[in-house]
N, C-alpha and C positions, 0 to 999 in steps of 0.2 A: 413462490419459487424456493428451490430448496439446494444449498449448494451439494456440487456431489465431486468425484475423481474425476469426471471428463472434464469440466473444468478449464477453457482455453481462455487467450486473447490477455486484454489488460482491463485490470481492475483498478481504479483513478484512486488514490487515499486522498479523502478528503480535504482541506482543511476546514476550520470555523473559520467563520464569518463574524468580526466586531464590528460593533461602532466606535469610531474614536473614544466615546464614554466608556466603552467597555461591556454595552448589553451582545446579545447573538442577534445580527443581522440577518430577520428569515427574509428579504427582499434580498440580497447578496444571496444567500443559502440556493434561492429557487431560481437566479440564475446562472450560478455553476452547476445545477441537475440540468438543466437546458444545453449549459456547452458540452459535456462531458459528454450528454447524448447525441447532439451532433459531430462532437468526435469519435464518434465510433465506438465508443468503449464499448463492454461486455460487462463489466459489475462497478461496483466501487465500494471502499472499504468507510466507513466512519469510524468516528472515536478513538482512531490509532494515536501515537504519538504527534503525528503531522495535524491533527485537528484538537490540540492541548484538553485533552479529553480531563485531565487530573484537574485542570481551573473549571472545569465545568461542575454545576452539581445536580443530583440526578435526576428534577423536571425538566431542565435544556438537555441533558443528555436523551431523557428519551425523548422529546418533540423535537429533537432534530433528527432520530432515528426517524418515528414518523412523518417526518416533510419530506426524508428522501424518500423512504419508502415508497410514499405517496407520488410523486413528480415521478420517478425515473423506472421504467418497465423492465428492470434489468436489476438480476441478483446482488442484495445489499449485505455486507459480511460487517458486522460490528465487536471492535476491540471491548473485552471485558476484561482484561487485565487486573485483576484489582488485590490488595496485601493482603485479604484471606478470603476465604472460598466461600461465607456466606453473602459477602456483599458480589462477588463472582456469578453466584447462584440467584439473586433478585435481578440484577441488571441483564443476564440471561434468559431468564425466563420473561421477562420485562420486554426486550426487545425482539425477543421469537414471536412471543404475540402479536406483538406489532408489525411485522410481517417480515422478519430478517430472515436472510437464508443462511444465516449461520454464525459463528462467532471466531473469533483471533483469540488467542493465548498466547501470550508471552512468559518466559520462566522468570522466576526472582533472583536476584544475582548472590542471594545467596547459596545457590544448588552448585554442589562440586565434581561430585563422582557424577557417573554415568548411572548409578541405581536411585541413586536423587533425584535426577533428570525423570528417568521413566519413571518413577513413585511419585513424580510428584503431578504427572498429566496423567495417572492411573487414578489419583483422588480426583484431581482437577474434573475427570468425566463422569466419577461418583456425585459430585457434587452439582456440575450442569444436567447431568444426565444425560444418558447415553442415545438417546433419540437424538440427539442435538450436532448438528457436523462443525468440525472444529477446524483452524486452520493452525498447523504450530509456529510459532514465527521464530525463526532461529536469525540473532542480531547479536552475536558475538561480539562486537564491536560497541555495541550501547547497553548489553545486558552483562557480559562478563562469564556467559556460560557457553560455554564451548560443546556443542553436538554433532558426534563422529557421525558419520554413515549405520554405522550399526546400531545406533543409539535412537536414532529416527527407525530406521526399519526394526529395534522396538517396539518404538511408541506406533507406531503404525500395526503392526502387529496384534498389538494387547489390545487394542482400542478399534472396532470397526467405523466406528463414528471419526475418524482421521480421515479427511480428506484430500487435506492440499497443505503443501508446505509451503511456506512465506520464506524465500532464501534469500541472506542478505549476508551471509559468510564471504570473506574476503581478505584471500585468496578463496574461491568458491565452487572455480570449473570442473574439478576433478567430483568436487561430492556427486554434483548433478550428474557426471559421466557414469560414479561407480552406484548412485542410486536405480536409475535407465538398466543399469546394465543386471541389478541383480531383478528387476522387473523382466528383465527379458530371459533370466535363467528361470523364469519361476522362485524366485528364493524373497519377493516380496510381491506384492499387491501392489495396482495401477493406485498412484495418488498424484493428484495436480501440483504441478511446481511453478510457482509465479517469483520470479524475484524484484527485489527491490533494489537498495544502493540508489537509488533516481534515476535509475535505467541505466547507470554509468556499464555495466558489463553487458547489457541486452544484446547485443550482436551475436556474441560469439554463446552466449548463455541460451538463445534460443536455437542456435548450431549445435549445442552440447544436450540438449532435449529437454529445456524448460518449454511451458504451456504457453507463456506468455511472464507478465510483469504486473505487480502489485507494489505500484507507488505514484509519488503526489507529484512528479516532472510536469513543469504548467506547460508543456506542449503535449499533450496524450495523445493528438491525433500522427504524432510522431514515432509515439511507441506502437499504437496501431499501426500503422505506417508500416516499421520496422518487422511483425510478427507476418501481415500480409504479403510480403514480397519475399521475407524469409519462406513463407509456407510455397510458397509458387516455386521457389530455386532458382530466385532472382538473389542471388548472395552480392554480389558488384550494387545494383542499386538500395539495397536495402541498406551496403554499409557508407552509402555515399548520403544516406538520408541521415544516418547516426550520426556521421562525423560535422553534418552540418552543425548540427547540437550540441557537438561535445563541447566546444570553450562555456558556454554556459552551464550545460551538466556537472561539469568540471567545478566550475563558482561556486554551484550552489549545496557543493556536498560538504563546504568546509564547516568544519562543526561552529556550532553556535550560533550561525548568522543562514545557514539553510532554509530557515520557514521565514526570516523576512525578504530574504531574495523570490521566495515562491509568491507570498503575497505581495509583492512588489510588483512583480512581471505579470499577477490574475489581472494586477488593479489597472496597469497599463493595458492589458487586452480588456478591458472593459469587464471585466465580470466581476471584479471586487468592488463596492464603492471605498474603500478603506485598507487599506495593507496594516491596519489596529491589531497588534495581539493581545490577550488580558493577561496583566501584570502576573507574575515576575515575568518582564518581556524582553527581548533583545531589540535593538533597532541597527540601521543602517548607518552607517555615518553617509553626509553628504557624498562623499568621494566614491566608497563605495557605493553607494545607487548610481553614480554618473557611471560609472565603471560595468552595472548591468544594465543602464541604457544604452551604453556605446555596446554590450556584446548582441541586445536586443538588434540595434540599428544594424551590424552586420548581420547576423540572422536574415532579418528582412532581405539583405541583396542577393539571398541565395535562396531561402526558403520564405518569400512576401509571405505575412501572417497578419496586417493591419486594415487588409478590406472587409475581416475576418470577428469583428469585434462587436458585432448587434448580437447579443443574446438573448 
């Protein structure tokens, strides 16, 4: 499979799977490819930030490409991010093989100007090569590089192999509106728009002409949820499906403590044996876990999700 611009639905980003010791859990690993396909998803992303791709080293990093690859019949997109473009160029080529349908790029937070920006995803495709579909992940907010509208339709421009943008800009509604709209004058090429945030804007971002969502929210069959009802012009239930999620959405976007609230809430739906991250790791205090039990236990009285947990 091979990603392209049609491109819809939601794309799950993975996390890693520990064991309290600190090895990668492929028994945890093979059954989140299990839920993720029973929630509907349409692709899923590894090696992003949400799967501590940086603690990993590069034999776990590719046989976990290959186990998803393997288990899940749906387009696998693998972050290659890395401080210079020949180790960019091994783990690319490495995981194409392997059967990925395509890669993530994020910019270095040292890029200022807007001719840095595009210079610097005009080498980035020199060096994967340009057979290769790319997704660019614009994360203003954790990267430090800020990308106008006309900066992406750029990079999309120079680059055919650009397929999908990963938006995570925030404030963000307006990009997505003036990107849609210069697709519809002709003055850009159709490319997939998935955002992230943890689906905190999904509503109103799949109103404003995103594809769908590309992130790690341990409820996905909810961002599914949200994009099918969305497409039907069921706008009342689709945002009564969001709002059940938002007190938790809300939790778990607070920096620093976001990936143990995810693996916290996998390991309570049964698909984590371990909510373990590998060191340098953040953890939960007591208080706060009882605090995303109590918001689970509400969850349940409006959206049950606990007869839901044999993967």
């Amino acid at each position: 499979m091979t990603l392209s611009a049609q491109a819809r639905g939601v794309y799950a980003i993975a996390p890693t799977p520990f064991t309290p010791a600190g090895e990668v859990d492929h028994e945890s690993l093979a059954r989140l490819c299990r839920f993720y396909q029973r929630a509907g998803v349409t692709g899923v992303t590894v090696l992003g930030q949400l799967g501590e791709a940086p603690k990993l080293d590069a034999a776990e990093s590719l046989a976990i490409v290959r186990a998803v690859v393997r288990d899940l019949p749906v387009p696998v997109v693998v972050g290659v991010t890395a401080p210079g473009f020949a180790a960019m160029r091994a783990l690319t080529h490495e995981v194409m093989a392997a059967g990925a349908a395509g890669v993530m790029i994020a910019p270095p937070n040292t890029l200022r100007t807007d001719d840095q920006i595009v210079g610097y995803y005009r080498q980035a495709v020199e060096a994967i090569g340009a057979d290769v579909p790319f997704v660019i992940q614009d994360y203003p907010l954790t990267f430090s590089v800020v990308m106008t509208p006309a900066v992406i339709r750029r990079i999309v421009t120079e680059n055919p192999s650009c397929v999908m943008l990963k938006h995570e800009d925030w404030p963000g509604l307006e990009k997505i509106s003036a990107l849609r709209a210069w697709e519809r004058e002709g003055a850009m090429r159709r490319i997939s728009i998935l955002c992230g945030n943890g689906g905190l804007f999904l509503d109103f971002e799949t109103e404003r002409g995103a594809d769908g969502a590309m992130t790690g929210y341990c409820f996905p069959e909810m961002l599914v949820g949200v994009g099918r009802l969305t497409d039907q012009g069921r706008r009342d239930e689709a945002h009564d499906l969001f709002d059940a999620h938002l007190p938790l959405l809300r939790y778990e976007q607070q920096p620093g403590v976001g990936l143990a609230v995810r693996k916290h809430v996998l390991m309570r739906r049964g698909v984590l044996a371990s909510d373990a991250q590998r060191r340098p790791a953040s953890a939960l205090s007591p208080t706060a876990r009882a605090e995303v039990d109590y918001l689970l236990d509400r969850l349940e009285h409006r959206q049950p999700w606990k007869t839901s947990t044999a993967w």
